[in-house]
C-alpha positions as CSV (number, residue, x, y, z in Angstrom):
1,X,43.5,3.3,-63.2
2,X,44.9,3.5,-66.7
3,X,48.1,1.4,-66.9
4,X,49.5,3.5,-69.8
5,X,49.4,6.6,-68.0
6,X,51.8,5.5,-65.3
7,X,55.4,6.3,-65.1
8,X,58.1,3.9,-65.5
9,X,58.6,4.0,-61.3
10,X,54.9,3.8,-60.5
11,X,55.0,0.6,-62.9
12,X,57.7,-0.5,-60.5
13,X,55.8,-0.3,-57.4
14,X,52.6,-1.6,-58.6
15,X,54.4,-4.5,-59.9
16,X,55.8,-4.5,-56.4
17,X,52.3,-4.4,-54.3
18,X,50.6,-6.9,-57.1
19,X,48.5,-4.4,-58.0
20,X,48.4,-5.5,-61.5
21,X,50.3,-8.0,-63.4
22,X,53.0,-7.3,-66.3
23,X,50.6,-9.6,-68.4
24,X,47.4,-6.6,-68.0
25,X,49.9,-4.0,-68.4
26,X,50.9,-5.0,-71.9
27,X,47.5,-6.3,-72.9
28,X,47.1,-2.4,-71.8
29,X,49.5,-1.1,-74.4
30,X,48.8,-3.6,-77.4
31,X,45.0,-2.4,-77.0
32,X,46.3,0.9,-77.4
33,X,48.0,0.5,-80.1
34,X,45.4,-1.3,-82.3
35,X,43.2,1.8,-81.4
36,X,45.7,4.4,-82.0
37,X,48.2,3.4,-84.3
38,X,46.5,2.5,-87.5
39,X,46.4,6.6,-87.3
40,X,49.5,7.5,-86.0
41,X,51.4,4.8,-87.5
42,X,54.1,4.6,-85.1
43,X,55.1,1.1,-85.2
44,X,56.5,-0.8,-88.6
45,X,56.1,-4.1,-86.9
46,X,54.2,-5.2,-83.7
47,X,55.7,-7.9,-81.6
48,X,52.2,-9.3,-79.6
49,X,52.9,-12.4,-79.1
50,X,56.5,-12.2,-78.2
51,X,55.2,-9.0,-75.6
52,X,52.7,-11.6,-74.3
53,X,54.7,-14.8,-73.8
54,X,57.7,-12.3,-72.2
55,X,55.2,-11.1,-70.1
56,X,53.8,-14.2,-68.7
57,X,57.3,-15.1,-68.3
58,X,58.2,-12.3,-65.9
59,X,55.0,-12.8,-63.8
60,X,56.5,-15.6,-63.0
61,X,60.2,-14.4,-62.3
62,X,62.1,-11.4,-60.4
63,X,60.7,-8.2,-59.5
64,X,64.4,-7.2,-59.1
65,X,64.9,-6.7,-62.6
66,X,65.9,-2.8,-63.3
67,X,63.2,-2.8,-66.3
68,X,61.2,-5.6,-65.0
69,X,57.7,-5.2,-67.5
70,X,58.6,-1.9,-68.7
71,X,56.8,-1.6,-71.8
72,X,59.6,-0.9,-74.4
73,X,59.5,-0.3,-78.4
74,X,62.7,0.4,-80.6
75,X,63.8,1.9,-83.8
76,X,63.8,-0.4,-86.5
77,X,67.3,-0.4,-87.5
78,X,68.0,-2.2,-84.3
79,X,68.7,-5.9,-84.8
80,X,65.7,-8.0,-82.2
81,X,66.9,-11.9,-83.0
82,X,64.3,-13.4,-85.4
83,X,61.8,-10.1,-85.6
84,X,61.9,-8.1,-89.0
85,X,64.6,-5.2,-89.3
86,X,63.6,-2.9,-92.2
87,X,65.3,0.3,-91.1
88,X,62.3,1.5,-93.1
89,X,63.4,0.4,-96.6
90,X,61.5,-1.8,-99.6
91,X,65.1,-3.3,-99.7
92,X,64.7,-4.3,-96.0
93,X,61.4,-5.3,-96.4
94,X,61.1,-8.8,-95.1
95,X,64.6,-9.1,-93.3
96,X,64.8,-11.3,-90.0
97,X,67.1,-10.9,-88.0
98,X,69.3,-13.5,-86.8
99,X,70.6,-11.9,-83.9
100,X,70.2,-9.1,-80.9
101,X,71.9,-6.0,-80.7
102,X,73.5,-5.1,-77.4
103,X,70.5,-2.7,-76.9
104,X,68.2,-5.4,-77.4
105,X,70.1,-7.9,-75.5
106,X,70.2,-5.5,-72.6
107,X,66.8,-4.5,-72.4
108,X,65.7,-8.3,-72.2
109,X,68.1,-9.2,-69.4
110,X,66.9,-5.8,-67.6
111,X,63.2,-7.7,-67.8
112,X,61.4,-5.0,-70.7
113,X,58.7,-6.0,-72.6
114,X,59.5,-5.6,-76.2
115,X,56.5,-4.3,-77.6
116,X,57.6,-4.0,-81.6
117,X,60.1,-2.0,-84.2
118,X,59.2,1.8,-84.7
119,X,59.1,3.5,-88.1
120,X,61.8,5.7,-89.0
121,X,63.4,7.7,-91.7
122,X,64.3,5.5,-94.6
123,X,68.5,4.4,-93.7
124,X,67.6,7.2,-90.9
125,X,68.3,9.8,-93.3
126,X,65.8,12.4,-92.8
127,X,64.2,14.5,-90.2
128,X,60.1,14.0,-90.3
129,X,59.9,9.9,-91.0
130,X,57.9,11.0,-93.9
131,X,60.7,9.0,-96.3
132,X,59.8,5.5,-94.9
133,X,58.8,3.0,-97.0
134,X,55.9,2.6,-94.9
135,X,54.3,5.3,-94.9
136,X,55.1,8.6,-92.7
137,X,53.9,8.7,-89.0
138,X,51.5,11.6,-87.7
139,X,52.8,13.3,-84.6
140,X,50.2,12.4,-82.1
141,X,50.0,16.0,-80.7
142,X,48.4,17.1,-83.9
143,X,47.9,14.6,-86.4
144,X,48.7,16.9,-89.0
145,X,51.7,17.6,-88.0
146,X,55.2,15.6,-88.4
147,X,56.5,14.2,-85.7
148,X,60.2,15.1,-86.7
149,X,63.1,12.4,-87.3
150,X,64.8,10.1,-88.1
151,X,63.2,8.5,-84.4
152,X,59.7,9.9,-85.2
153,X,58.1,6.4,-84.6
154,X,59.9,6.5,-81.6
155,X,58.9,9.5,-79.8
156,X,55.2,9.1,-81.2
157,X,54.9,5.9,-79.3
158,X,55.9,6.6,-76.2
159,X,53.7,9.9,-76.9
160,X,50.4,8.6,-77.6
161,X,51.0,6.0,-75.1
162,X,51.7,2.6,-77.2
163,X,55.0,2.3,-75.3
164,X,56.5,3.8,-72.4
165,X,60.2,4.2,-73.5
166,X,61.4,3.9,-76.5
167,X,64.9,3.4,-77.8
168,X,66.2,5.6,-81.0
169,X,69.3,6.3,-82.6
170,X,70.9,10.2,-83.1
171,X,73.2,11.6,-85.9
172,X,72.6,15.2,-85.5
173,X,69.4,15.4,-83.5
174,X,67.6,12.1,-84.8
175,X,66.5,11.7,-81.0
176,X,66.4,14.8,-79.9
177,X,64.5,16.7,-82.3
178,X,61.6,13.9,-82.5
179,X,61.3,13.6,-79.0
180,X,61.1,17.7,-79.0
181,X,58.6,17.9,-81.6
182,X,56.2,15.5,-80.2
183,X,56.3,16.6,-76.2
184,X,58.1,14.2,-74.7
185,X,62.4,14.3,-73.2
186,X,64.9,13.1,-75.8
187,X,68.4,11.9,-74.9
188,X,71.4,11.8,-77.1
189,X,74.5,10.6,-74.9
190,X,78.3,11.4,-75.3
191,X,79.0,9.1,-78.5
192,X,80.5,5.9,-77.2
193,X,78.5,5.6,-74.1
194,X,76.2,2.9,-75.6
195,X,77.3,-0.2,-78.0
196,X,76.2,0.4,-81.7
197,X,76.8,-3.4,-82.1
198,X,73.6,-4.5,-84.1
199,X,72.9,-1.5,-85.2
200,X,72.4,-0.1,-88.9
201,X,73.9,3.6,-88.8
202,X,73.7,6.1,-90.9
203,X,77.2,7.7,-90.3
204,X,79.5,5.3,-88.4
205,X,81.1,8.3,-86.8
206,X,78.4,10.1,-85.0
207,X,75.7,7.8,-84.3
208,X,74.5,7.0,-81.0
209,X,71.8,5.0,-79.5
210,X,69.7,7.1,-77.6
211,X,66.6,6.9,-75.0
212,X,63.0,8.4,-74.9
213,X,60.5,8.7,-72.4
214,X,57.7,11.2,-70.7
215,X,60.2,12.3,-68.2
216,X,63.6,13.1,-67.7
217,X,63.6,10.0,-64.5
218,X,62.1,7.7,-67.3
219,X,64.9,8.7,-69.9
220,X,67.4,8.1,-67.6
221,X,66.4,4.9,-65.9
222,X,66.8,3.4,-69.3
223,X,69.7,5.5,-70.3
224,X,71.5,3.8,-67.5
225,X,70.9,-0.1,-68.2
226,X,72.1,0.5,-72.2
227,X,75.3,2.6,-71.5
228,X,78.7,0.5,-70.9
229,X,81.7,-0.9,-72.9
230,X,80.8,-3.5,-75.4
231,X,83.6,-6.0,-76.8
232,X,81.2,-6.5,-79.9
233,X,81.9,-2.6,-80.3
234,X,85.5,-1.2,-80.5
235,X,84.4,2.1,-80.5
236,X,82.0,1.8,-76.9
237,X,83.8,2.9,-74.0
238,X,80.9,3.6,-71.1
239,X,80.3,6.4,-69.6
240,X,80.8,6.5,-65.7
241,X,79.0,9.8,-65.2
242,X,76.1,8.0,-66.8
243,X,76.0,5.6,-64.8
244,X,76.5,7.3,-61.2
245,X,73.7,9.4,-61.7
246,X,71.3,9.0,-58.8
247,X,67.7,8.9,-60.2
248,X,66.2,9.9,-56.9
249,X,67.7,13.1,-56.7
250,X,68.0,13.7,-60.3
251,X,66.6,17.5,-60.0
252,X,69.4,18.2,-57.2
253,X,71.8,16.4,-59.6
254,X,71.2,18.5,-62.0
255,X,71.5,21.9,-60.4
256,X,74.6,21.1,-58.9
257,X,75.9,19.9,-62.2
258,X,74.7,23.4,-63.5
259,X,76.3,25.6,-61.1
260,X,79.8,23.8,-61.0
261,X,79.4,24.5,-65.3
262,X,78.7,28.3,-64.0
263,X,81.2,28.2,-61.7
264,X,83.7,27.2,-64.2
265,X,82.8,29.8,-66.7
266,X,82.8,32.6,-64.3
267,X,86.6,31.3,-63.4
268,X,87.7,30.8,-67.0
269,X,86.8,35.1,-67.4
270,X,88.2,36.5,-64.3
């Protein structure tokens, strides 16, 4: 069995049965990444030990947890309390954060396993993560190819497998495009669904955290633990629609969705 190759809900239930522990899943995924991302170069900064000691924590702890040892990564212009936050700048370059974000601070109490900071567009202005101070990332589909941006660390980690979501921020596509580009579902949600609190942005306005994964159930699942109104954010309101979406019948969701938006066109023409 490989561990990395599991979805986020068959993580859930082998957790579940003690078929493996959180600890071998994330040794799983850090072994990954030294063998894939000195390549791909996905991550600007790996958090091992702080992936290994959350993981021993949860071993220990509640399988309830909505994200309990889902290997995470995210963007590195989100703040992670005492981790570097370079947003992909030489200015940046050995900032520590002193606080979480709400997206970070979410993801913890949900039980993920943060597993570093992704590389990204320098100040997330760009579209390939070639202007990083860090050097670009490869798109893991084909190496010489870009992986797209400003999230192109982002969606090439939960591509070649060194995470299995991945949090990113979108202006115009920074998501979306990335997560296109390298093969895997993108999400962008209505702008105020998820706190920006502790996060750089690029254009106060239009920014919007948003969530990656393989598939649209692993997108989602995540989608719905960040989104909700944050005090630390006067522009967050939630988003209820978000949050009542029923991940087990997300394909029959989504077709009803669709045809009430048909229906509603037809009636606006006749």
């Amino acid at each position: 069995m490989n561990l990395t190759e599991l979805s986020l809900e068959q993580l859930c239930q082998g957790y579940r049965k003690k078929d493996f522990s959180v600890t071998e899943v994330t040794r799983a995924y850090i072994k990954n990444i030294e063998e894939k991302d000195g390549e791909i170069n996905a991550y600007i900064t790996k958090t091992n030990d702080l992936a290994l000691k959350r993981a021993k924590e949860l071993d220990e702890g509640n399988f309830d947890l909505p994200l309990y040892g889902i290997p995470l990564s995210l963007k590195d212009n989100i703040s992670l309390k005492d981790v570097r936050m370079t947003c992909g700048s030489k200015m940046l370059e050995n900032y520590i954060s002193p606080y979480d974000s709400s997206v970070s601070k979410k993801v913890k109490e949900a039980g993920a396993v943060i597993l570093g900071k992704t590389n990204m567009d320098e100040f997330a202005m760009g579209a390939t993560t070639r202007s990083s101070y860090f050097g670009y990332t490869k798109n893991p589909l084909n190496t010489k190819l870009v992986p797209g941006g400003s999230s192109g660390g982002s969606a090439a980690s939960v591509a070649s497998n060194t995470a299995l979501v991945s949090v990113g921020t979108d202006t115009g596509g920074s998501t979306r495009q990335p997560a296109s580009y390298c093969g895997i579902v993108g999400i962008k949600p209505t702008y105020g669904s998820i706190s920006r609190y502790g996060i750089s942005t690029m254009a106060n306005t239009f920014d919007s955290p948003g969530t990656m994964g393989h598939s649209v159930e692993d997108a989602t699942s995540l989608l719905k633990i960040l989104v909700g109104r944050d005090k630390l954010d006067a522009t967050s309101l939630g988003n209820e629609s978000i949050e009542k979406i029923d991940l087990k019948n997300l394909d029959e969701t989504y077709l009803k969705n669709k045809k009430l938006q048909f229906q509603k066109f037809i009636w606006k023409w006749i």
